[in-house]
N, C-alpha and C positions, 0 to 999 in steps of 0.2 A: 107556522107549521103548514106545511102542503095535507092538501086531503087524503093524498094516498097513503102519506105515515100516518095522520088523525087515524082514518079509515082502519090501518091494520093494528093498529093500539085499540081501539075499541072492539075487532074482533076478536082479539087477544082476550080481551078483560070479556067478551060475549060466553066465550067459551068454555070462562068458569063458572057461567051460570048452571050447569049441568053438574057440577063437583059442588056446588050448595045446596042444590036438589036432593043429591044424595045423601047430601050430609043431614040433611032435616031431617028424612027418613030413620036415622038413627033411634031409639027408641032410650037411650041414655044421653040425652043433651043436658036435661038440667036447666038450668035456666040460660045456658049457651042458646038455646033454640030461640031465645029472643034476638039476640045477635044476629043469629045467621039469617032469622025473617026480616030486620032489619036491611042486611047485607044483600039479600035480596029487592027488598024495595029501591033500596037505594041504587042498583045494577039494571033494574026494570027503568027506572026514571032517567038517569044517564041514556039507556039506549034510546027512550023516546026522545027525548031530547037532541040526539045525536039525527036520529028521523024527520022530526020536525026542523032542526036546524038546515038539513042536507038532503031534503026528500029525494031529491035524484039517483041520491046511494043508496045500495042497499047492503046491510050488512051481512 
């Protein structure tokens, strides 16, 4: 895959991190809010990773 398709799939999936944000916020998650802290970590580690991979880029 070329970096410029990588590159925009990753800020694709960047820019759901703000729609999990809000979603945490929710005050009736239930135990869904493990999830979505989950889904979080695992969106934060992807993007470092993509950083550390490709320091030159930035997303």
């Amino acid at each position: 895959m070329e970096i410029e398709a990588l590159k925009i799939r990753v800020q694709t999936v960047a820019t759901k991190r703000e729609s999990l944000l809000r979603l945490l916020e929710q005050p009736n998650l239930g135990t869904l809010r493990i999830d979505v802290n989950q889904a979080l970590e695992e969106l934060d580690d992807l993007l470092d990773e993509f950083k550390r991979t490709f320091p030159q880029e930035s997303i």
